[in-house]
N, C-alpha and C positions, 0 to 999 in steps of 0.2 A: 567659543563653543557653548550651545546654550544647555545648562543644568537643566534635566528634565524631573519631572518631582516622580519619586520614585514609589511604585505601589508597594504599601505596606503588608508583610505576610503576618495572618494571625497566629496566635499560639494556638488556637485551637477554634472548630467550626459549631462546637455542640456543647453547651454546658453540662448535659452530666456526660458520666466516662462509660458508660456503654453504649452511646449514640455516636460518640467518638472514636472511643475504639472500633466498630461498624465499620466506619466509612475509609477508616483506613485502613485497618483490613482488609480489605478486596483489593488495593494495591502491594502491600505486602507481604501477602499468602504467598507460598512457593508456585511458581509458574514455570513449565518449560512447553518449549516447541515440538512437535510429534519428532520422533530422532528419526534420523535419513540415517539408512544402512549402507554399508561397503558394499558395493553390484557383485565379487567375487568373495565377500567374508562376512555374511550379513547378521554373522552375531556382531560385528563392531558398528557402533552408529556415534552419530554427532547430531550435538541439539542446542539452544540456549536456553538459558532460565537465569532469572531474579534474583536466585536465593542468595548470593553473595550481597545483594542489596543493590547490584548494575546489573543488567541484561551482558553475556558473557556467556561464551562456549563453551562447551561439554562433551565430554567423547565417556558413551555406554561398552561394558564389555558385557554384554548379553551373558555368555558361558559363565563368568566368573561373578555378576553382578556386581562388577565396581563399575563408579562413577568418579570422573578425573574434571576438576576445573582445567581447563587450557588456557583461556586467558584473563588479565586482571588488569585492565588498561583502566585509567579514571574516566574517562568519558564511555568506557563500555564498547564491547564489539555484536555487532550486526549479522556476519554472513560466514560463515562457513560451508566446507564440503571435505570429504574423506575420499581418498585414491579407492582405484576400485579392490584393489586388494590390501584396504581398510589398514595401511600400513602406515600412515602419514594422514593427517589435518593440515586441509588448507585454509587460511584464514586470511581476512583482508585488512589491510593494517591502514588506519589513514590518519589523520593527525586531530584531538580532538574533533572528532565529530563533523569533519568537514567532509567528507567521503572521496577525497581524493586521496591515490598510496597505491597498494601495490598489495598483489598476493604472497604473503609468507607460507613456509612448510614445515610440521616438526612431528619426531614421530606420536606413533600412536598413544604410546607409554610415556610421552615427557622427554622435555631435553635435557643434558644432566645440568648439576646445579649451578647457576651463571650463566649461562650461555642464553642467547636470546634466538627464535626464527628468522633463519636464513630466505633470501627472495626465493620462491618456488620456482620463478622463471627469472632467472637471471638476465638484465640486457633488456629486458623490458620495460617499456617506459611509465612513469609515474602517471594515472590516468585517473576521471570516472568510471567504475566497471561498467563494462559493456560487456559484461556474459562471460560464461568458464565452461567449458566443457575438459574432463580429467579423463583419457584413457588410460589403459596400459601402457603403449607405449607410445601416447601422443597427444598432448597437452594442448589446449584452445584458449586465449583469453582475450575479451576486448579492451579494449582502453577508448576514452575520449578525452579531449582535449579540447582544447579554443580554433587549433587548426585543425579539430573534425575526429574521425575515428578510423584507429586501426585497430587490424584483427591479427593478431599474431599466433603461432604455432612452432610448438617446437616436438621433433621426433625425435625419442628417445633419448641418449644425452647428447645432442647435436644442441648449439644454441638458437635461442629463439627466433623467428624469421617474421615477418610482416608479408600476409598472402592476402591481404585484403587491406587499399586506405580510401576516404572519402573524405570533400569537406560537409556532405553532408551526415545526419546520424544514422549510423547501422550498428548492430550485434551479432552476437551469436547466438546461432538457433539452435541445432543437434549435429552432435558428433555422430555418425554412425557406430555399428558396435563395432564393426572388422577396421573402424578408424579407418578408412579410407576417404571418404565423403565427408562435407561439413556443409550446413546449411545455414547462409546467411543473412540475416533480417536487413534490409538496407532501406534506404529512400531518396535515393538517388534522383529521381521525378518531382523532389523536392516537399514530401508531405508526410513528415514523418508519422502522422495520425494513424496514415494506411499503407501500411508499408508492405514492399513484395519480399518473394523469395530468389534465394540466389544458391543452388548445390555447386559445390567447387571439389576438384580431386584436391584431397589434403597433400600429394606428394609433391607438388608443383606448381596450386594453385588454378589451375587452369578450370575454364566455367563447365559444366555438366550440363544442366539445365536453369532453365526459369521459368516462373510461376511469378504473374501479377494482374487482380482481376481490375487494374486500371482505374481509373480516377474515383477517390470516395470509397474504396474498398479495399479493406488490409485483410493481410493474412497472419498467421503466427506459427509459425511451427513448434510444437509441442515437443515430439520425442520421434526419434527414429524404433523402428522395428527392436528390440533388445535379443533378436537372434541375429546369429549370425552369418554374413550373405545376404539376407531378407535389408534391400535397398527401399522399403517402405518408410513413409513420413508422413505422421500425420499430423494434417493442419488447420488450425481453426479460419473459417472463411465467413463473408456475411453478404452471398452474393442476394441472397432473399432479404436483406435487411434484418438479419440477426445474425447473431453466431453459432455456426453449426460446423459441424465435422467433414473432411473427405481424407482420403489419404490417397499422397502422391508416391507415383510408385517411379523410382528413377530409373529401373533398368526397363521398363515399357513406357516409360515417359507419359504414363495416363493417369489424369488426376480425376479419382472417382467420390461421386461425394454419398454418403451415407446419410439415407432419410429414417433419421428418428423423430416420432411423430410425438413432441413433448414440447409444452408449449413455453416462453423463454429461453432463455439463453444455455449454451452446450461447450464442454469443453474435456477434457480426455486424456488416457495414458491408457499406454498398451499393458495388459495381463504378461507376466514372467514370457511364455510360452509364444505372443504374439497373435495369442488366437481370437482373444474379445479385446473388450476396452473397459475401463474404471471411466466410468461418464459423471463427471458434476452436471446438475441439473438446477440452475438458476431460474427462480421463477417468484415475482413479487417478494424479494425481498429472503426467499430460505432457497437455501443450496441442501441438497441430496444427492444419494449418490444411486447410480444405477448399471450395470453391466449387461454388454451389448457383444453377442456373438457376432464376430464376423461372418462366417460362412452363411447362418442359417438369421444373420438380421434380428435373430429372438433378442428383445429387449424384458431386462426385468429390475424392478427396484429391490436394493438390498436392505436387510431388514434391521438397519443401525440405529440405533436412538434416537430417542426424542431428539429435534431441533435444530440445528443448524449447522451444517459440513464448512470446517473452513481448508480442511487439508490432509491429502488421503494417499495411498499407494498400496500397491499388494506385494506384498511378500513370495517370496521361490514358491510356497506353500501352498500358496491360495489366499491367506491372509490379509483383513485387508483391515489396514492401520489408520485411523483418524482422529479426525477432534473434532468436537462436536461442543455446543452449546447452546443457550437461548437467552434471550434478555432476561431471566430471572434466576438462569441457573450458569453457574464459570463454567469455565472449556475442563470438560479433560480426556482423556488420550485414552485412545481403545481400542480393542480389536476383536475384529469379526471376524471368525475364524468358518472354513469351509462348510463345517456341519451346520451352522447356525447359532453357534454361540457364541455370546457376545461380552464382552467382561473390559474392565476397566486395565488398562496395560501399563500404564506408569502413574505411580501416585507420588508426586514429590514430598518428601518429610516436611511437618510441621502442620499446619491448622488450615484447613480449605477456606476459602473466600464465602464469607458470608453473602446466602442469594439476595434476589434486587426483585423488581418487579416487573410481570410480563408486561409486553408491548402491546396496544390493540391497532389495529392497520384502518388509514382514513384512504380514500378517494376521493379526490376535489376535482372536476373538470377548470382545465384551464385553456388560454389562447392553441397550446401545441398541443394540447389532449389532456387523458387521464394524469394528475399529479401522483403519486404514493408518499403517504408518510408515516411514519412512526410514532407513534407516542406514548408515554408513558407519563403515569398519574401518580402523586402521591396516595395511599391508602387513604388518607384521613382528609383528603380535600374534595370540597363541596362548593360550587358556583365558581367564579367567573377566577381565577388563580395570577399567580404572577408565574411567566412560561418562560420559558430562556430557548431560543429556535435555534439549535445546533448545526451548523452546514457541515456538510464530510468535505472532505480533502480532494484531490484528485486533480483535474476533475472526471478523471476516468476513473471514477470509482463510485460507489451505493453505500448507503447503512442497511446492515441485516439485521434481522432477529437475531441477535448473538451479542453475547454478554461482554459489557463496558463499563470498568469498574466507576470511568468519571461518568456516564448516565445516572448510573447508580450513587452517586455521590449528591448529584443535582436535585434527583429525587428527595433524596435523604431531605434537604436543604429546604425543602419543601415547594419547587417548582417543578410544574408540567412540563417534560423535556420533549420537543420536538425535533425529527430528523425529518428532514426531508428530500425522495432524491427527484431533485428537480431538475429538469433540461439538461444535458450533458453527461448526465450518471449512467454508469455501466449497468446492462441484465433487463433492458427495456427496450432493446431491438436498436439500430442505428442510426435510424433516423432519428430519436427521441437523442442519443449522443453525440447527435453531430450535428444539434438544431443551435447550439453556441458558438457556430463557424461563422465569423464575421462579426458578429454581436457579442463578445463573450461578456459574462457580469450582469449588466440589464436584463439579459434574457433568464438569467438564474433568480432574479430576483422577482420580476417576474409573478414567477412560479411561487415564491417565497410568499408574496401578500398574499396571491390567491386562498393561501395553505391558511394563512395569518385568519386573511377576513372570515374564513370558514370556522376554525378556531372561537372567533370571536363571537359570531354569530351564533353559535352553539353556544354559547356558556360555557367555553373550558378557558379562554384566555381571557385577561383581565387586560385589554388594550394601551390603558397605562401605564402596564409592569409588564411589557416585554420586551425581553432581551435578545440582541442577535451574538451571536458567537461561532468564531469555530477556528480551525489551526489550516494554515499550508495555502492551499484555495480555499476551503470555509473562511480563513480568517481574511483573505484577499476579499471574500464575498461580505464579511462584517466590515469592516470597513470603507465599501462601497455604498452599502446601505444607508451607513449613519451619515454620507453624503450628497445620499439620493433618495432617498426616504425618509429624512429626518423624522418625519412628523410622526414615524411608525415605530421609536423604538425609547425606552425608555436608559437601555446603556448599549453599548458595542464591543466586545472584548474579540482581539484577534490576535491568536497564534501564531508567528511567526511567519505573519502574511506579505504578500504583494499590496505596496502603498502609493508607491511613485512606478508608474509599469516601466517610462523612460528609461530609469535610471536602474531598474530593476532589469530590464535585457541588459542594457552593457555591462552588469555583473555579474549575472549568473553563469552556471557552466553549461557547455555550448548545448548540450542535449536539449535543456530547456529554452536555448535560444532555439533552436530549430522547431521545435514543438510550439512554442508563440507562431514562428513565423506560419505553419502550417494552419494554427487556430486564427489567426488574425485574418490568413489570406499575402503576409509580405510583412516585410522588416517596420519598425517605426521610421526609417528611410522612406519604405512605398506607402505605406498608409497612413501618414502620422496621426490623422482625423481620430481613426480606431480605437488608435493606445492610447490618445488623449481621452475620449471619452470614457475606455475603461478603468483609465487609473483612481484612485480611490483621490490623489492630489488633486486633480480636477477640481474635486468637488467641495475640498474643506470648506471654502467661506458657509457651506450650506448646515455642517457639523452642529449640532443643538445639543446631543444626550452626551452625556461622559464615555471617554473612550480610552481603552486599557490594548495596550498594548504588549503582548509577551515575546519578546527577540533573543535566539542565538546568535552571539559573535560570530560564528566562525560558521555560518549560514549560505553551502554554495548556491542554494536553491532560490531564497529570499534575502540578498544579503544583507549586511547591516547598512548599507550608503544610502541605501533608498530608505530603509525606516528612518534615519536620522534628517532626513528631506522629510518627510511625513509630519514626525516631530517637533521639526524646529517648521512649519508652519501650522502648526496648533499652534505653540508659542505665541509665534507672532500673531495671532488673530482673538488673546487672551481665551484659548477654548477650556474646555478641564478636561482634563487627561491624563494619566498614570502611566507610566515603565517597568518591565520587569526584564534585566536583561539578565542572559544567562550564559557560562562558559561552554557553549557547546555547541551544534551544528542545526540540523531542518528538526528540533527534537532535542529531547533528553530521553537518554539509555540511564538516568540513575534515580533509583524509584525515589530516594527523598526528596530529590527537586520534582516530580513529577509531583509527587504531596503538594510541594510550595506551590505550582502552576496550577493546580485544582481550589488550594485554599486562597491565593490571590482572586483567583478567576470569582470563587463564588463570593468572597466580602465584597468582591468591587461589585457584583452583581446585589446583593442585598440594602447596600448604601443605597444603590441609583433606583431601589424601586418599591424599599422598605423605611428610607432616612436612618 
């Protein structure tokens, strides 16, 4: 086995101690998630936050304002939800970081002392989640697997049953309120991209209806009606070539779609009452929020803070609970209450994250059209800069105007941070996201020089000192680069990317095989040409700049077999290259390694463009 030479972590990024203190501060300021209330008790809520020093669950008692750690796992827990009569925490228990496990249950108040969370659905198999829906008295959870996905249900304390299996990927979409009905996401037609709908009687499984607007076009079901009887569903659709709303209605079987006249992308939850809708409004890059009568179709924006909506819901009240931020200011939690006032709603103890710097928004025309990107300047920099070009993740996903402690960290460091969402990115209509079908990689990159040369051209990038980087797909997309564009990058750091694509389907878990197989077009079986071209191995003999690489062990998404193939041929082709691997999964939930992954990331970036 070849010893890989392992990147060194600094003791520190900034010679003096308020520049340092700075930049890590905004990773270990108190941070939680907006709290989800109990549908029947909605002073009890659950949320995550940092302040233990992992990301870890939280259950609020409104009435009494206490606040309860739930869990205190080493690698940190992810997902939560609370029954509806806010009596019990559900949590998903998986093993270091890997995301496979199971939902546990404990009550709201703690289990007594010793005792650990029992299975919430007993009899249920070890899986990837595929979705939760918690009634009263009827319980929804997916599971996948390597032999596909089932969707199990159990009513009341009857054991759990399996009413829905495929080898291909499906979920759970919405539980109705009266739990009769369940709606489920499937892709059966073999594309999991766009996938249809499926309502099923919860008592026996048997089909209701279907909804599927056919090749190239997905739907998503959001939420069912939250009254009760009221068999409405509404679903995000993109028969125009973007996302927009209709709602299906199951007892007339008519899917009517609602024209809100707002330009970008659209997506929804019903008001307490069933009567409007909480409308996120996606449009270059910032999300808002805005409520939309049903009856009378009046649309109006709500008049929430500055910047950026990453996540909202109203309250029995009227209430309407979010988080909100910008690139130069953190998230934090608020609420708009019906008269119009608006006030900060949860402030975690301890010291706020020091602000960063706003974004200003570029347009670059390229081959598929208009590019967006983001960027962000140091203060103090003047001409051509060294830039570090940050790819997002996804690839169904965009960078917004919204605050990132590691942009902000970059900045500090003194490079021009570039986001760019290029070809495949969410909130730019569907064809802009489905223009990487068949092509993926190249066509992302693409878009990437286009962004680059314009940079360059302008006087903001310094050609010689730029860096590509980014984690998940960003970092799949840095590592393809430094193989297909040598000539364009001065280093390449990638987060626990896709390296060897071969070797990377036969280990992931099966969701992400099906989601290749739908972006490819067919397995590396039908197309091998595709996955050859887009794997990052391909292309090493081509590798010129140093490349750092950051990997979780326990990684079902990226695993480690394929970066160890990645690795051991740099080796073999004497390239330079650094390692960072780490005990955990697609990510670290524990803020001091997430330190070490920012201060790895930025010395290796300084060496290769500073000496």
């Amino acid at each position: 086995m070849v010893a890989h030479p392992v990147a060194p972590v600094p003791d520190r990024l900034f010679p003096d101690d308020e520049r340092e203190a700075r930049w890590r501060a905004r990773f270990t300021a108190p941070r939680v998630s907006r709290p989800r209330w109990a549908r029947d008790a909605p002073d009890r809520c659950v949320y995550t936050s940092n302040v233990s020093g992992t990301i870890e669950v939280y259950v609020w008692d409104r009435a009494t304002d206490t606040h309860r750690q739930v869990t205190d796992r080493r690698a940190g827990t992810y997902a939560a939800a609370l029954t509806p009569d806010g009596e019990h925490v559900w949590w998903f228990a998986d093993t270091d970081g890997d995301e496979f496990g199971h939902w546990v249950s404990e009550p709201f108040g703690g289990l007594p002392a010793g005792e650990s969370a029992p299975a919430a659905l007993p009899g249920v198999e070890d899986g990837y989640g595929a979705g939760l829906g918690i009634g009263r008295q009827v319980a929804v959870a997916g599971t996948s697997t390597d032999d596909g996905t089932r969707i199990w249900v159990r009513r009341g304390d009857g054991a759990a049953e399996v009413v829905y299996e495929n080898k291909e990927d499906a979920g759970v979409g919405a539980l109705s309120e009266d739990e009769t009905l369940l709606v489920i996401s499937h892709s059966e037609h073999g594309d999991s991209r766009h996938p249809a709908l499926r309502a099923i009687r919860v008592d026996d499984g048997a089909t209701v209806a279907e909804l599927s607007d056919g090749p190239g076009k997905g739907l998503d079901a959001t939420a069912f009606s939250p009254v009760a009887g009221d068999q409405r569903v509404l679903v995000v659709h993109e028969r125009r070539g973007r996302e927009e709303l209709l709602i299906w209605d199951l007892d007339s079987g008519t899917a009517t779609e609602l024209a809100i006249d707002l330009p970008g992308e659209l997506s929804a939850d019903f008001t307490p009452d069933a009567s409007a809708l909480l409308v996120w409004h996606t449009h270059a890059a910032r999300t808002r929020l805005h409520r939309y009568v049903l009856d009378t179709a009046e649309l109006s924006e709500l008049p929430t803070a500055p910047g950026t909506v990453s996540s909202a819901d109203t309250r029995p009240d009227g209430t309407v609970e979010y988080v909100c931020s910008s690139a130069a200011e953190p998230a934090t939690i608020r609420a708009l209450h019906p008269d119009g006032t608006d006030r900060v709603l949860l402030d975690p103890p301890g010291e706020r994250a020091p602000s960063s710097v706003p974004v200003s928004d570029l347009w670059v025309d390229g081959e598929g059209g208009a590019i967006h990107a983001l960027i962000a300047r140091p203060e103090s920099t003047f001409g051509p800069a060294p830039t570090v070009v940050s790819l997002h993740g996804g690839p169904h996903a965009a960078d917004e105007d919204r605050f990132t402690a590691v942009r902000a960290a970059w900045v500090d460091a003194g490079f021009v941070h570039v986001e760019i969402n290029y070809r495949g990115s969410t909130g730019y209509g569907s064809v802009w996201r489905d223009a990487i079908e068949g092509r993926p990689g190249t066509t992302e990159l693409a878009d990437v020089a286009v962004v680059v040369d314009r940079l360059v051209a302008d006087g903001v990038a310094d050609p010689a000192r730029c860096v590509v980087e980014g984690w998940s797909w960003g970092g799949y997309l840095a590592l393809l680069a430094a193989g297909t564009q040598p000539e364009r990058w001065a280093a390449s750091i990638a987060g626990v990317p896709v390296a060897d694509y071969l070797a990377a389907y036969e280990d992931e878990m099966e969701q992400l095989r099906a989601f290749d197989r739908a972006l490819f077009g067919g397995s590396p079986e039908e197309v091998p040409e595709r996955y050859r071209t887009a794997s990052p191995l391909t292309h090493v003999d081509a590798v010129r700049a140093p490349v750092l690489v950051l990997a979780g062990e326990n990684d079902p998404r990226c695993p480690i077999r394929q970066i160890d193939n990645y690795l051991d041929a740099l080796a073999e082709r004497g390239k330079v290259y650094e390692v960072s691997r780490f005990d955990a999964g697609h990510g670290s939930l524990v803020i001091e390694e997430t330190l070490r992954h920012v201060a790895t990331e930025i010395s290796f970036a300084r060496r290769a463009v500073m000496g």
